[in-house]
Structures are given as structure tokens and as C-alpha cells.
C-alpha positions in Angstrom: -0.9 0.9 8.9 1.4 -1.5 7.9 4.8 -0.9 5.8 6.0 -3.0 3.6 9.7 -2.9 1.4 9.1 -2.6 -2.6 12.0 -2.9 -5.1 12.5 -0.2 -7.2 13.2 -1.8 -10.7 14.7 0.2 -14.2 12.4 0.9 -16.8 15.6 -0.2 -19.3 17.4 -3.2 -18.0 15.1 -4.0 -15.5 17.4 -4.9 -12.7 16.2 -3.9 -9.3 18.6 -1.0 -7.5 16.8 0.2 -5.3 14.4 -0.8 -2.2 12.0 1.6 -0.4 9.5 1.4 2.8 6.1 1.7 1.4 2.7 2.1 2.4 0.1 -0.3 2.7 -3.0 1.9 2.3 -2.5 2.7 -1.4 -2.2 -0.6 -3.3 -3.3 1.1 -6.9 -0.6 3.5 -7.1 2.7 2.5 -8.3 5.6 4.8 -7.5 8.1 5.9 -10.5 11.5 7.9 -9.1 14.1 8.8 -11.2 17.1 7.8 -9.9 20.6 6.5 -11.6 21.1 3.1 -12.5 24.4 1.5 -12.6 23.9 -0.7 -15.3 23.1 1.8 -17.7 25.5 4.3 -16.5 22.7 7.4 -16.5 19.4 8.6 -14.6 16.4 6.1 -15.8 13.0 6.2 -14.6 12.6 3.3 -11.5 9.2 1.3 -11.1 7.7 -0.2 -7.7 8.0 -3.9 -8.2 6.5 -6.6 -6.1 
């Protein structure tokens, strides 16, 4: 299977902080992480992006 990198985007600002190695296989699922934005200064929920 191939991997492929994905930006991890905020759900508030929308600026992209974050990259991870994902999976090919499942194209449907989207991963959501909450991890801390900079911008906003506090934890936010982070989208898969293309």
C-alpha cells in the first residue's frame, strides 16, 4: 500500500499545522485530531486536508 502526506488543517482559522503519513487504502474516512493550534493560542479540532 502506498502512503501518502495529508495536511492537518484547524477547524477555526483554517491554517494547516500539521502534516501526517496516511494511508492509501481508506479514501472515505477523514481523520480529525485534536491538537493545539498556534494561531488560536488553544487545543482545536484538526481536519485531513488534501
Amino acid at each position: 500500500m502506498a502512503v501518502r502526506k495529508s495536511a492537518l488543517a484547524c477547524s477555526i482559522c483554517g491554517s494547516r499545522n500539521y502534516s501526517k503519513a496516511v494511508n492509501e487504502g481508506k479514501k472515505g474516512d477523514r481523520l480529525e485530531v485534536n491538537k493545539f493550534c498556534k494561531y488560536c493560542k488553544k487545543h482545536t479540532m484538526h481536519k485531513e486536508t488534501k
